[in-house]
Each structure stands twice: as C-alpha cells, then as structure tokens.
C-alpha positions in Angstrom: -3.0 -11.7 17.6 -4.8 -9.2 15.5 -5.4 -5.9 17.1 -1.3 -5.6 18.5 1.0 -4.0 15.7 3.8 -6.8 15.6 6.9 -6.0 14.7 9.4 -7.4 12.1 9.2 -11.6 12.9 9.9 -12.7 9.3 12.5 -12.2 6.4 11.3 -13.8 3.0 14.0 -14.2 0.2 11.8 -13.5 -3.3 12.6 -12.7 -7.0 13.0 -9.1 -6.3 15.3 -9.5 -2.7 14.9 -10.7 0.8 11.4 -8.7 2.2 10.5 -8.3 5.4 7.5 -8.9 7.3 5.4 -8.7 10.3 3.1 -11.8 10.6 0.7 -12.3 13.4 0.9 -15.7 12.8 -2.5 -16.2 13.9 -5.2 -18.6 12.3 -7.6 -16.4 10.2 -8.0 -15.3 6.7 -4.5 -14.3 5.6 -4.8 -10.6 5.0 -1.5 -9.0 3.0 -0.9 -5.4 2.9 1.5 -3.6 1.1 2.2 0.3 2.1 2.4 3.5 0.2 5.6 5.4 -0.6 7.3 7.1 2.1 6.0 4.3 4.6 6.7 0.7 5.9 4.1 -2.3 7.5 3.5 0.6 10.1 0.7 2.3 7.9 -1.6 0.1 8.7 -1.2 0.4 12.8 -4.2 2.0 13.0 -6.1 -0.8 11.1 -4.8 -3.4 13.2 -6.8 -3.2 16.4 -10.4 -2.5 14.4 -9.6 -5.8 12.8 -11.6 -8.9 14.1 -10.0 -12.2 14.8 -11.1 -13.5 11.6 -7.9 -12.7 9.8 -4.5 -13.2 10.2 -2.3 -9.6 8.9 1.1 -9.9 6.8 2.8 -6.3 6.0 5.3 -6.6 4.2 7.7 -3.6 3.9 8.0 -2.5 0.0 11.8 -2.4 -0.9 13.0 1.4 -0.4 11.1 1.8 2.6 11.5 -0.3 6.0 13.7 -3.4 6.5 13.5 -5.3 3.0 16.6 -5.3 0.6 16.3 -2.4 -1.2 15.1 -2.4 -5.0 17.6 -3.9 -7.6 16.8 -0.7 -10.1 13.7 0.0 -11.4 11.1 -2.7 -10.2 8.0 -2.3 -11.4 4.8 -3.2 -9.3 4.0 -6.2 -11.5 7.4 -7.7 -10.7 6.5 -6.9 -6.7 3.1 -8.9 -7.0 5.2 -11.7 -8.3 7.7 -11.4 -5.1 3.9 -11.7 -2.9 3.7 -14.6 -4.6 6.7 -16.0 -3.2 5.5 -14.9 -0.3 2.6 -16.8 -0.5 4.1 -19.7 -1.4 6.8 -19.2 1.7 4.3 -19.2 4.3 2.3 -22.2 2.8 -0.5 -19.6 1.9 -2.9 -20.6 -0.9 -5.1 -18.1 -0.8 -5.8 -14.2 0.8 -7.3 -10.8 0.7 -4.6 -8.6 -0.7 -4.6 -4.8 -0.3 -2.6 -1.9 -0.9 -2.1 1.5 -0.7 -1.5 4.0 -3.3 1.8 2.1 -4.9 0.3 -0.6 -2.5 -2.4 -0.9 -4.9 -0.8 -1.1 -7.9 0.8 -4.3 -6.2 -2.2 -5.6 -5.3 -4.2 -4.8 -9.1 -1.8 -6.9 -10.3 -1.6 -9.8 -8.2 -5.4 -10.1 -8.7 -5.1 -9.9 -12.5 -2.0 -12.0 -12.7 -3.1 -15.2 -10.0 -6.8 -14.8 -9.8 -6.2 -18.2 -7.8 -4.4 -16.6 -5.2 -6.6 -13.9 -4.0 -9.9 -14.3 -2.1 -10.2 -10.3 -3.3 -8.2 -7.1 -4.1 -8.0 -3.7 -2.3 -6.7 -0.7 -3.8 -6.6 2.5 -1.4 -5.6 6.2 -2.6 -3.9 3.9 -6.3 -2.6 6.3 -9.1 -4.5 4.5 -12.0 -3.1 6.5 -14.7 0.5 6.4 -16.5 3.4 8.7 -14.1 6.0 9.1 -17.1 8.3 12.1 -16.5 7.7 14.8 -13.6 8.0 14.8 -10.3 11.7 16.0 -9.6 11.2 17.6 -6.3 10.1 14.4 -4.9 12.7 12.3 -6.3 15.6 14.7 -5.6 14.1 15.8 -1.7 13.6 11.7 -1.2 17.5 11.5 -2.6 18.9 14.4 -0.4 16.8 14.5 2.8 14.3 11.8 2.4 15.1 10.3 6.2 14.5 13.3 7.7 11.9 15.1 9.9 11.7 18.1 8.2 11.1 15.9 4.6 8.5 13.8 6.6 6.5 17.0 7.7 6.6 18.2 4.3 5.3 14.5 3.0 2.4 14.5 6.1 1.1 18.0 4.6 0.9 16.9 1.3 -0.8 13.4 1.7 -2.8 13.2 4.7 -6.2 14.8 5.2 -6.3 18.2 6.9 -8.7 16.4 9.6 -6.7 13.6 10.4 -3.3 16.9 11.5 -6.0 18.5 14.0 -8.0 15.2 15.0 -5.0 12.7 15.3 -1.9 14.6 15.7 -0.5 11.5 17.4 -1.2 9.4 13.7 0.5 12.5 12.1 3.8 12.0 14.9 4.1 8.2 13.7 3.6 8.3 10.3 6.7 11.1 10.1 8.7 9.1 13.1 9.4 6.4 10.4 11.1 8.2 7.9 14.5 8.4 9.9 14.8 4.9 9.6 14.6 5.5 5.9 18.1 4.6 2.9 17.7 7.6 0.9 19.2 6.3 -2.0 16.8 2.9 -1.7 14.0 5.5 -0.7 14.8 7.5 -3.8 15.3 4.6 -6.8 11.3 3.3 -5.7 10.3 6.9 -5.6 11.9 7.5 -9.2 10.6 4.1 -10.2 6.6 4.3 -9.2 6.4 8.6 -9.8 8.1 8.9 -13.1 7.8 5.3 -15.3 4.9 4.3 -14.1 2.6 2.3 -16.8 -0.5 2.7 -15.2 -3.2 0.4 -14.5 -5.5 0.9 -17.7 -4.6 -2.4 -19.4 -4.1 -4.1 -16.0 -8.0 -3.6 -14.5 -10.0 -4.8 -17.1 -8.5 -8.5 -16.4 -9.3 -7.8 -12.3 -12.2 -10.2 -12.6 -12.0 -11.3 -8.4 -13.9 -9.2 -6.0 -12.0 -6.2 -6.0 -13.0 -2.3 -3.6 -11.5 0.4 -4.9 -11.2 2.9 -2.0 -10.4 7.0 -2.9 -10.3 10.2 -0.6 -12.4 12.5 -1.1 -9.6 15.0 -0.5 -7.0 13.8 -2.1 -5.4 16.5 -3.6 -2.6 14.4 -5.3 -5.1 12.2 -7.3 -8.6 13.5 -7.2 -11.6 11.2 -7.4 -12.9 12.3 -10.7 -9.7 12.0 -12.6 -9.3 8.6 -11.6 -12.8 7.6 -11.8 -12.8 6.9 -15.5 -9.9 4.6 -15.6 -11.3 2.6 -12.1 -14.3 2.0 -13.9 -12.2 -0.7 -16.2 -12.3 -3.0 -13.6 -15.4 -5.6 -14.0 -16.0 -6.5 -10.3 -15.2 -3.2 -8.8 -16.7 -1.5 -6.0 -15.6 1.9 -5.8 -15.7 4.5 -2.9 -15.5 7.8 -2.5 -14.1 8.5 1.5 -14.8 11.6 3.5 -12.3 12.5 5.4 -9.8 10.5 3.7 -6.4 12.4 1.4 -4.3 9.9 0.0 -3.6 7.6 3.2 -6.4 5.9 4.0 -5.3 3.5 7.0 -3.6 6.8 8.5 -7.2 9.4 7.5 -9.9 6.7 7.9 -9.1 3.3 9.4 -12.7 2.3 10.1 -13.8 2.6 6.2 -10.6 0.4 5.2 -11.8 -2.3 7.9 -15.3 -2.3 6.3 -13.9 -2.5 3.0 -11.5 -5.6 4.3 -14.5 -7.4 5.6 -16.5 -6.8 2.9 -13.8 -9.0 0.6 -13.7 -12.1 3.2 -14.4 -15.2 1.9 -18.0 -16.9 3.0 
C-alpha cells in the first residue's frame, strides 16, 4: 500500500548480484527508484505517503549501500540500469516510471536511453551530469575508514542536505544518518570510488533520452550547482528541467512534495 515505507520483501538475482527490494506489491503504475550514495530504498520515506494509489513503489537498494550484494569492482551506472532491467523482467514488469537520485539518476538516464520500451518516463534528481575522473579522496578514504558511522553520517547530512531541511525536519536529518551504521565500508567505499572518481558522465548518454524525462536540481546544492550542470541537462530532447527551492542535493529528503509532482507529471495517460 503506497503511503507505508515497506521494508525489504524481495531479493532479485541480476547481472551485477542479488539486489534487494522493497515492493508494495500493490496494482498501480510501477514506480522504481534508485537512491543516492550514502543511502538505501529509505530515501524516499518521505515520498511514499504523498504518493497516490496510482502507483505501485520498487526501491531497490544500489549495491554498496543497504542489503544488495555488494558491487563486483567497479560497476558503472549503465551496467546497474541493465540489472533494473532484470528487475523488470523478474517481476513481470513491462513497463514504469524510473527515477533516481543523484547516482540514482545516472541509473535511471541510462535505462531511458538504453530501453526506451521500458520506461513510461525518466527522473533524474540532484544527477552529476558531467565526467568525475580523479578527486574526491576524502570521500573515498572517510567512506573506507568510518563510512558506517555516526559521526561520518553527520558529516555527509551537512554536506548534502539543505540548511532548511536540519532546522525544519531534524527528524529527516536523524533517519537519513540512522542508516549509515548498517553500512559495509569496504562495499560502501568501492561504489563511492566507482561513481566520484571514473565517472563518464552523462553528455553522450542525454541526447538519446528521447521518453519524457524531468530533470529536478536544488537550488542549493552546493555539490553541483544549477548552472554548471545546466548546459550539459540541456542535451536531453524531451527534458523538463527544474530548479528547487529549498532543495541541496537530496531531493526526497529537502523537498518531497516537488519530487511527487514531478512523479505524477511522468504517469502514463
């Protein structure tokens, strides 16, 4: 029943490992969300109960994070939209919205560019369009050394949710940093590595996004600002893109009301 966070039900074997899954199992649109790093299906608690009936949700924990295997080296997010695939074809899905956030999105790009067939629409929340080649050590080494812990989560809340959403929703805050103790830190660490430092990008991948696709950025988010990413979001034919106030870079955890209007914007007539 949309509007209940369910918990783990499901565990899918795919190309990339076993993944796991919490399925409502109810008899809407099928709606599939992928998280962000540093998160599991939990992200999108706050979505959940703003949803209508009209869809049924599958979040899927991203390898590295939650209760799926963890990655088998360094998995790129084209090799993770074929696992949804296998997801798909698991459940007896043809078709559904997909959406992700941040590394979520890059999933979700290329499952729309990829299987067009497969997707009613595509969206991409908080997405790092650009190429991540290099950089980022203090992420990948904390994640490594202290990634499951309280003090790391803080330090991850500061830097990706909106100020508004730490003296608004303190309780959002508390959950979102609850999670990382069930956290591998070397499984946490490989995806971190993977998605922050050998990224491709999405340049060559949005120009073939030819479904309906909403691309969703904060307003304040300070790890990939609006107008750098705007040029590169642009390549995508069928885009609708939003700028969110109120929103950093986790925009189920910031704004969950703009993400549900973006959601039902994609159903299908």
């Amino acid at each position: 029943m949309v509007g209940m966070a369910s918990a783990i039900n499901r565990r899918v074997p795919t190309r990339v490992g076993t993944l796991a899954i919490a399925d409502d199992e109810s008899m809407g649109t099928p709606l599939v969300l992928w998280p962000s790093l540093f998160s599991d299906h939990r992200l999108y608690d706050d979505v959940l109960p703003l949803l209508g009936e009209q869809w049924r949700t599958i979040r899927i924990d991203g390898p590295g994070f939650g209760q799926s295997d963890p990655p088998a080296g360094d998995v790129q997010p084209d090799h993770y939209a074929d696992a949804v695939i296998d997801v798909l074809d698991a459940l007896g899905i043809d078709r559904c919205v997909m959406a992700g956030c941040s590394w979520g999105g890059q999933v979700s790009a290329h499952i729309g560019a990829r299987s067009p067939d497969r997707v009613h629409g595509v969206l991409m929340m908080n997405t790092p369009l650009s190429p991540s080649q290099g950089g980022h050590f203090a992420q990948v080494n904390g994640t490594r050394l202290v990634g499951n812990t309280r003090f790391w989560g803080n330090g991850v809340a500061r830097s990706m949710l909106a100020k508004s959403t730490h003296a608004d929703h303190p309780e959002r805050v508390k959950a979102f940093v609850s999670a990382f103790s069930s956290f591998d830190r070397k499984a946490a660490a490989t995806t971190t590595r993977t998605i922050l430092t050998r990224g491709p990008g999405l340049q060559d991948v949005l120009p073939k996004l030819t479904v309906p696709t909403v691309i969703l950025m904060g307003a304040q988010d300070a790890l990939y600002p609006p107008e750098g990413a705007m040029p590169i979001a642009r390549l995508a034919p069928k885009a609708t893109i939003e700028v969110v106030p109120g929103s950093a870079h986790l925009s189920p955890i910031d704004t969950p009301e703009a993400v549900v209007v973006a959601i039902n914007s994609l159903a299908p007539a």
